[in-house]
C-alpha positions in Angstrom: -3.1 8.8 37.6 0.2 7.2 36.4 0.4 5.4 32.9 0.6 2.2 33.3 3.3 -0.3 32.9 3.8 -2.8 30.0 5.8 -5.5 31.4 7.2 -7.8 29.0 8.5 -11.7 29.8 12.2 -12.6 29.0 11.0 -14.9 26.2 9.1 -12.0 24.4 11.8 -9.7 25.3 13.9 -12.2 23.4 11.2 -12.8 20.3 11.4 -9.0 20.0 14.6 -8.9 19.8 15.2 -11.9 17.4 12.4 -9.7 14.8 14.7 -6.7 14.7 17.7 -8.2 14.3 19.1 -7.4 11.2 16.2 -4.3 10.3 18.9 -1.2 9.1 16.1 0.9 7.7 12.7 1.3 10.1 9.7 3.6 8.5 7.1 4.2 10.9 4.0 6.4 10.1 6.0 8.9 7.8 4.3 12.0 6.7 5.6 15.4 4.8 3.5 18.1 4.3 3.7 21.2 2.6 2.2 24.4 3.1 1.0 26.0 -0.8 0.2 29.9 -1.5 -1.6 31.0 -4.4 0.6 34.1 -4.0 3.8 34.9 -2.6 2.5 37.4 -0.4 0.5 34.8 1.6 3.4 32.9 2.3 4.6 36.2 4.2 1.6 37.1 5.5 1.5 33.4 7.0 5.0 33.9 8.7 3.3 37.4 10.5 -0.1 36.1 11.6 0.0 32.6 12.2 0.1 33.2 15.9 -2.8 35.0 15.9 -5.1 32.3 14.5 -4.4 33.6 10.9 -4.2 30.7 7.7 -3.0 31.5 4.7 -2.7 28.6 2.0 -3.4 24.6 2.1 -2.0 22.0 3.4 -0.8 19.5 0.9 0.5 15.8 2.1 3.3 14.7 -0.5 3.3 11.6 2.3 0.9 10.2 4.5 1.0 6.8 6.7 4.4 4.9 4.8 5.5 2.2 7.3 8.2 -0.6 6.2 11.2 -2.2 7.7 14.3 -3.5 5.2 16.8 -6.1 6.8 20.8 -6.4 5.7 21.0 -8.1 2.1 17.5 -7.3 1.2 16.5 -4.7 -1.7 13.1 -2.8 -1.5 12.1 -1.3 -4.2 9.6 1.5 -5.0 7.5 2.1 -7.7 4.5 4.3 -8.9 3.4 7.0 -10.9 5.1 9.9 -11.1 4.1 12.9 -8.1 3.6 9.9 -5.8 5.9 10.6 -3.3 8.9 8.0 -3.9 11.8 10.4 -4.3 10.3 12.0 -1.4 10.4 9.4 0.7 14.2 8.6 0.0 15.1 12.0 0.4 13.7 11.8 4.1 15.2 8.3 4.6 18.9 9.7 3.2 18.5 12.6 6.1 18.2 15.0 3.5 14.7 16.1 4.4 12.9 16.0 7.8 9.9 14.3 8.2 6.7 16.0 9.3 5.0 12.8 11.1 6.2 9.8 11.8 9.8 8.3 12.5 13.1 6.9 10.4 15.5 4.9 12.0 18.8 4.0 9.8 21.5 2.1 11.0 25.0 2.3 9.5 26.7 4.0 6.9 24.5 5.3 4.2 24.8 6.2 0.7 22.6 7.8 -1.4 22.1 8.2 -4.9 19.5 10.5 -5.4 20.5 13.4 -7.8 24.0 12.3 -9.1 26.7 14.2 -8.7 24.7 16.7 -6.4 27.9 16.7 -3.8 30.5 18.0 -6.4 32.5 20.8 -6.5 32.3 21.8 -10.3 35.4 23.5 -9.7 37.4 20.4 -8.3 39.0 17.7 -10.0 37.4 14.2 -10.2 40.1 13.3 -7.9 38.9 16.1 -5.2 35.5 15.0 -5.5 35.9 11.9 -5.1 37.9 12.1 -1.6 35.4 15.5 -0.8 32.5 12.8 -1.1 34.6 10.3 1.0 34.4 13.0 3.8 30.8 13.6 3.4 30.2 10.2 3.7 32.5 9.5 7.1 35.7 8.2 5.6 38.8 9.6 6.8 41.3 10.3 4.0 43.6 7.2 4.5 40.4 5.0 3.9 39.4 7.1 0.9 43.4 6.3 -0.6 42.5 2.9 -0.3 39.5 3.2 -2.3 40.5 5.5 -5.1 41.7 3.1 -7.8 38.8 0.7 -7.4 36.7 4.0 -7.5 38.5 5.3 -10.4 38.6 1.8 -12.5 34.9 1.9 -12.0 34.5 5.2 -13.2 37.0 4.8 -16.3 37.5 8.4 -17.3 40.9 7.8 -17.7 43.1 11.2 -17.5 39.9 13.3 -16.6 39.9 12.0 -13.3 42.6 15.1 -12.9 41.0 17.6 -14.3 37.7 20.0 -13.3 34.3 18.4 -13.5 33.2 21.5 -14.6 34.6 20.3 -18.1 33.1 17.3 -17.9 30.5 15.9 -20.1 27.6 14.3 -18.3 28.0 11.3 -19.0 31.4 11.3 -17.4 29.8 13.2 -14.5 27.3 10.3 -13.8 29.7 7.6 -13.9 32.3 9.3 -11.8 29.2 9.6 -8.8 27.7 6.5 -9.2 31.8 5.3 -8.8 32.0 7.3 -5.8 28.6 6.1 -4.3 28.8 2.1 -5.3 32.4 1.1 -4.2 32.3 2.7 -0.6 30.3 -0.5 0.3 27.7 1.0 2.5 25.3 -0.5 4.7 22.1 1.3 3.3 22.0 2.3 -0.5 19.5 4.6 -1.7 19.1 4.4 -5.3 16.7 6.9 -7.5 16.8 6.2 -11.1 20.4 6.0 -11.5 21.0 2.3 -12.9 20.6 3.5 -16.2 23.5 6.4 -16.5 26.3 5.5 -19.4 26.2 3.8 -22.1 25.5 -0.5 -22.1 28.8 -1.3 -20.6 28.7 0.8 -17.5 25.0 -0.5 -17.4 26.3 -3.8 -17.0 28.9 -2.7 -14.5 26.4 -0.7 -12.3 24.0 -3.9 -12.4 26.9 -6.3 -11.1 28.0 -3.9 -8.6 24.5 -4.3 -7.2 24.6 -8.0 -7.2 28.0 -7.9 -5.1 26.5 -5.1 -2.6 23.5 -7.6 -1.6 26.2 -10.5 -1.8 27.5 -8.0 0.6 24.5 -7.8 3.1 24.0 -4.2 1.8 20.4 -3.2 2.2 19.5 -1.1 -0.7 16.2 1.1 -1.4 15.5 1.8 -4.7 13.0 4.1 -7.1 13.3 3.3 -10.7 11.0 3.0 -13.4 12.5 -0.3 -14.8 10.3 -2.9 -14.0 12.5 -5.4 -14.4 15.2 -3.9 -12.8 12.8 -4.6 -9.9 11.6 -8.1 -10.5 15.3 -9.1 -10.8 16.7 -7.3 -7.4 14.0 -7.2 -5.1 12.4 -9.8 -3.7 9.2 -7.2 -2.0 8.3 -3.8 -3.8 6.0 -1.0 -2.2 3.6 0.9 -4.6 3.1 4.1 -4.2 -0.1 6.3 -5.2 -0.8 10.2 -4.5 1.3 10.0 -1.2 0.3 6.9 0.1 1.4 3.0 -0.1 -2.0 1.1 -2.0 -0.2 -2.3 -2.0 2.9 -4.0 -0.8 4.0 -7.5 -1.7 5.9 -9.8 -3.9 8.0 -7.2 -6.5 6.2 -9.4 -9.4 2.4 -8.9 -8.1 3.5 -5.2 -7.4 4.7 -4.4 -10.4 1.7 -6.0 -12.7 -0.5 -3.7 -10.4 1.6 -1.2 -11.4 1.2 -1.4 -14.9 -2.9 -2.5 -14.0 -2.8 1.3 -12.3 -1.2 3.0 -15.2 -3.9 2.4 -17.7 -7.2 2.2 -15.5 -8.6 5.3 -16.1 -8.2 5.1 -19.6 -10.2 2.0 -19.6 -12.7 3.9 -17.4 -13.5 6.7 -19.6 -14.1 4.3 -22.5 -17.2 3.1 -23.2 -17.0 0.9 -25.3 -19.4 -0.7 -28.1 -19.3 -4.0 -30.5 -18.1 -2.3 -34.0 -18.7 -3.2 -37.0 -15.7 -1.6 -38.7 -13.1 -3.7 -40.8 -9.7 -4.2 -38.6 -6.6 -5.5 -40.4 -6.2 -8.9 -39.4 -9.8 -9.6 -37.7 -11.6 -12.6 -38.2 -15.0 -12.9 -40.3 -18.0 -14.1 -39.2 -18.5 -17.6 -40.2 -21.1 -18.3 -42.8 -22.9 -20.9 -41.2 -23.4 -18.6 -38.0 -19.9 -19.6 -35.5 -17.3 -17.6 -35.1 -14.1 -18.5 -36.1 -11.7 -19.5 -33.3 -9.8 -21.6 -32.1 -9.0 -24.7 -33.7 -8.5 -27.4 -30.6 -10.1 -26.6 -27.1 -8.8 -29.2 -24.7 -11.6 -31.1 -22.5 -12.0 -30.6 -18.9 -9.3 -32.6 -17.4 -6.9 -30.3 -18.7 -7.9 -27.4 -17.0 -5.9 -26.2 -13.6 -7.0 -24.7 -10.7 -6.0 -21.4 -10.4 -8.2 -20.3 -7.6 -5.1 -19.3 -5.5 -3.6 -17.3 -8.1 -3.4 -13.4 -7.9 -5.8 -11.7 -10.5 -5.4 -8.3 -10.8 -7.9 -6.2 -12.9 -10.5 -3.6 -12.6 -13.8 -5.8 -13.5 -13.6 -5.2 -17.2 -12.8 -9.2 -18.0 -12.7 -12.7 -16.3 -10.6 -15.3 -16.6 -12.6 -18.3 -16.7 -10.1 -21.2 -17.6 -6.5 -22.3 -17.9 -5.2 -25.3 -19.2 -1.5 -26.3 -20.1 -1.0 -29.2 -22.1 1.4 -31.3 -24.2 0.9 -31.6 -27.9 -1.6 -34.5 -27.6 -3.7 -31.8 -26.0 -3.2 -33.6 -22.5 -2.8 -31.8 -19.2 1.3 -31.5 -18.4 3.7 -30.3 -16.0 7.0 -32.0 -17.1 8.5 -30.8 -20.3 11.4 -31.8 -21.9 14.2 -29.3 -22.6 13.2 -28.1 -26.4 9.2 -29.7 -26.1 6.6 -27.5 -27.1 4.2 -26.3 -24.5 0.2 -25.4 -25.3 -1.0 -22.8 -23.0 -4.9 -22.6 -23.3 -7.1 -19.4 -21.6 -9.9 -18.0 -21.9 -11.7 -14.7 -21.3 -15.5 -13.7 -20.0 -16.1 -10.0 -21.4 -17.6 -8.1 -18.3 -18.0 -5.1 -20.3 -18.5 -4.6 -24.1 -14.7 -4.7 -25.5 -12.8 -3.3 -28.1 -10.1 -5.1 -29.4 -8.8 -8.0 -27.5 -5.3 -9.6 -27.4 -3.7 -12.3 -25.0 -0.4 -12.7 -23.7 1.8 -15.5 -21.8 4.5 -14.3 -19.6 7.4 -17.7 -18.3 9.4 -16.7 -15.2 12.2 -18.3 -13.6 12.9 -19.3 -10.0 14.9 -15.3 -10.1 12.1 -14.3 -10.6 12.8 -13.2 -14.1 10.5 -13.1 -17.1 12.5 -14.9 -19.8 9.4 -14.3 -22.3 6.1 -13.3 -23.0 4.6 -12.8 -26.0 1.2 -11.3 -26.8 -1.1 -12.9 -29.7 -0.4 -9.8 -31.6 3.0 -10.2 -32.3 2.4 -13.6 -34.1 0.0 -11.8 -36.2 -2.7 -13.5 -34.9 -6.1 -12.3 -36.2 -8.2 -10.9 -33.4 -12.2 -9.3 -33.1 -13.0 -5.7 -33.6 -15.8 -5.9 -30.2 -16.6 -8.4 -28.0 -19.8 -7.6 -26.8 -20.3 -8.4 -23.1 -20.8 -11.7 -21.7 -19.0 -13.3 -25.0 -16.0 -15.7 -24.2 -12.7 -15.2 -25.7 -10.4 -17.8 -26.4 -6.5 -18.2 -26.9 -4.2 -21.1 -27.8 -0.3 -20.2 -27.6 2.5 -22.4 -27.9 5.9 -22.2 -27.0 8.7 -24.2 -28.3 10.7 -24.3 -24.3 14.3 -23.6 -25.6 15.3 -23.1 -21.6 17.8 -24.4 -18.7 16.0 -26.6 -16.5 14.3 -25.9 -13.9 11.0 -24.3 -12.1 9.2 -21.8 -14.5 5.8 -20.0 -13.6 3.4 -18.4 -16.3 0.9 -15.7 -16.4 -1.8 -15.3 -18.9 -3.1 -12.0 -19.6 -5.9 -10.4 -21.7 -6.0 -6.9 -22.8 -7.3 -4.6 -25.7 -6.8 -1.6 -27.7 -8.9 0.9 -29.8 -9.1 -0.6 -33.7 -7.1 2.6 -34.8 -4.4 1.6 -32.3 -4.4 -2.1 -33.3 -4.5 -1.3 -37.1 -1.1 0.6 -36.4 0.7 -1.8 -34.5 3.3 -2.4 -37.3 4.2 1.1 -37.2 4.4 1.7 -33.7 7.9 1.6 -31.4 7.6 -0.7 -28.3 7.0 2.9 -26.1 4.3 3.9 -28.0 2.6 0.0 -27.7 2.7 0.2 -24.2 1.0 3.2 -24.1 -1.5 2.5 -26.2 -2.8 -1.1 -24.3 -5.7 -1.0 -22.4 -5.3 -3.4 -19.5 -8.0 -5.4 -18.8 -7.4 -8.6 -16.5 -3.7 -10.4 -15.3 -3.7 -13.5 -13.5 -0.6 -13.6 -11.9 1.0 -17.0 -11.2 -1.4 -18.9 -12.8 0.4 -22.1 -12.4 4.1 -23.7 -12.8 6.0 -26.6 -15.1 9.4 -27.8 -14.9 11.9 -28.6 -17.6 14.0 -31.6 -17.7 16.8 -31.7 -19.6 16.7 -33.6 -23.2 16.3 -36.8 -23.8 18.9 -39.0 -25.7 21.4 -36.2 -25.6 25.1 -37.0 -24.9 25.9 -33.7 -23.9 22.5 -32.9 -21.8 24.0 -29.2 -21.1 23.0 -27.4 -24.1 23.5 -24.0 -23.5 24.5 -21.0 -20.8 22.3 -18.8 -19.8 18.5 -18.5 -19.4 17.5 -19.3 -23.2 19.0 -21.6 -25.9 18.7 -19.2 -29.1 18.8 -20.9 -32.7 21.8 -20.5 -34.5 24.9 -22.8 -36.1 28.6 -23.5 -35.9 31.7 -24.3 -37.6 35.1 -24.9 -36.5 38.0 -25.0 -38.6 41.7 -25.2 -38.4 44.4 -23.5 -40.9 48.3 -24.3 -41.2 50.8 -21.6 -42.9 
């Protein structure tokens, strides 16, 4: 019996057509799996028998059922913990490694940055390299002459550009391939980790050079473990766990269940228990029987409705309300450049907590967070437990030194151990964020907009994102 056929009208022929056009990268159904021995014998011993019905070793998937497209302009980034696939992935998108399932279409010229300065010649000159990379890449030689003094002004190793890269330092090695890889405006970029080669300058250079590649219509991919590296570029993000993509979305949402992923089994294997032990900077019970708290809770009218919001947690903690208000405690959405906002949230514990802290995250229409601030880091006094079914309650306010415009907020709540939270003043950022036990993030909890200020002549008070404190003097001296 013959298959049968799918016949398709003009107009869907057309609307099929019309939802591909522009798609330069197309992941269907990709898989890569490996074969791993317990001894190097089986491997051979897999080579002589397989034929015969003969196994030797497992199977292991390093990929399993990653489907995405990625249109001209657009950046895509992915994220996860580390051994879960993502440099994998690119390497099999790049053509560098075959897939075992599934299919990857690219179209155009691709470049890829996945181990810098793998291509080199460590015997050639910078100058060799860089037209030996031009050739890899499909550029004849007259194309590459065109390129090479945009390609070495990006670089900016000055006479070493002559000379072998075997005598290179490494960071002159990095900057000379990400020159190579970034100015040969390619349709498809593949980016793993490399943003963050050289020293602040060159940072800032490789950052603007992305921003004029999607100005471009370049499409690039990226893995990095900047987060907000992501936020800024991309738009969507794909999160990646054990092989396999657990959530795709805005790059925001992803990247809070990102950092929600990072710490949830450490909360799991806690369990634990209201203490009793002195913490630096808790509060005392009260001696007629409340707790201290909060010193204005706003009435009902003030609250929002955040039922459409994302809330990502692991059933440790509820939000339960959210209320922004002006300084007469009333429900606002305007502020005026310079006003001071009042963020109100509170907190059902699901679980009996340790420590608790809060946190408000602003971020900008670019989908950049321009701050956030945990209670913590006003040295706000905070509870040793929370036994469950107790509400927690915060109060933040934020003096909105920012350009106009549309902001959203997120209000978090998460905890530590006492020990942890004792420390906190001798602790770097890194070790912080590895100490915080995230409990519950409601993501987009709700938006304001800032007018400019009123009664100003000049209402353009600063560049940039933030207006920072500060003062100025201007003075002018004859000989």
């Amino acid at each position: 019996m013959s298959e049968p056929v799918i016949v398709t009208s003009p107009i869907e022929q057309a609307e099929a057509t019309r939802s591909d056009a522009g798609v330069v990268i197309a992941v269907r159904d990709v898989g890569k799996m490996y074969r791993l021995y317990e001894r190097p014998q089986d491997r051979l011993k897999q080579q002589l028998f397989w034929r015969f019905g003969k196994h030797y070793g497992r199977d292991f998937w390093a990929l399993r059922e990653v489907s995405f497209d990625v249109r001209r302009g657009e950046a895509l980034g992915i994220i996860g913990r580390n051994g879960s696939g993502k440099s994998t992935l690119l390497q099999i998108i790049a053509g560098t490694l075959p897939p075992t399932l599934g299919e990857v279409q690219v179209r155009g010229r691709v470049a890829a940055l996945l181990e810098l300065g793998s291509g080199f010649n460590p015997l050639f000159t910078g100058r060799e390299n860089v037209y030996l990379n031009g050739a890899i890449l499909g550029f004849s030689r007259e194309e590459m002459n065109n390129l090479f003094e945009e390609i070495a002004a990006f670089a900016d190793i000055g006479d070493f550009m002559d000379q072998p890269v075997k005598t290179y330092s490494s960071g002159m090695y990095v900057r000379l391939a990400f020159a190579v890889q970034a100015c040969v405006r390619p349709d498809v970029l593949i980016v793993d980790e490399a943003l963050s080669v050289g020293d602040i300058f060159f940072q800032q250079k490789c950052h603007a050079r992305m921003e004029k590649l999607l100005a471009g219509n370049t499409a690039i991919l990226f893995v990095t473990h900047d987060m907000g590296a992501v936020q800024k570029y991309c738009e969507r993000a794909i999160l990646m766990d054990k092989g396999r993509p657990v959530f795709e979305g805005q790059s925001s949402e992803v990247v809070k269940r990102y950092y929600m992923m990072q710490k949830t089994p450490a909360a799991k294997r806690l369990t634990p228990q209201p203490l009793t032990v002195s913490t630096p900077g808790a509060a005392s019970p009260d001696p007629s029987g409340r707790s201290l708290g909060v010193s204005f809770w706003p009435g009902d009218e003030a609250f929002i409705d955040f039922s459409a919001a994302t809330v990502i947690g692991e059933g440790w903690a509820k939000c339960t309300g959210i209320a922004l208000c002006d300084v007469n405690g009333n429900l606002c959405r305007v502020f005026r450049h310079g006003q001071r906002a009042y963020f109100y949230y509170e907190f059902e514990a699901l679980q009996d907590l340790l420590v608790p802290y809060g946190a408000v995250v602003l971020t900008n229409n670019k989908n950049i967070s321009v701050h956030g601030k945990a209670t913590f880091q006003y040295q706000a006094r905070s509870y040793p437990g929370v036994p469950k079914g107790a509400q927690v309650r915060f109060r933040q306010s934020i003096v909105l030194n920012l350009a106009p415009g549309p902001y959203t907020f997120d209000v978090v709540m998460d905890m530590m151990k006492p020990e942890d939270y004792a420390n906190l003043e001798f602790m770097s950022i890194d070790e912080i964020r590895d100490k915080v036990i995230r409990l519950s993030h409601v993501h987009q909890a709700g938006m304001f907009n800032i007018t400019p200020p009123a009664g100003k002549k000049i209402s353009w008070t600063h560049f940039g994102i933030c207006d920072l404190p500060g003062d100025c003097e201007i003075g002018l001296y004859q000989g």
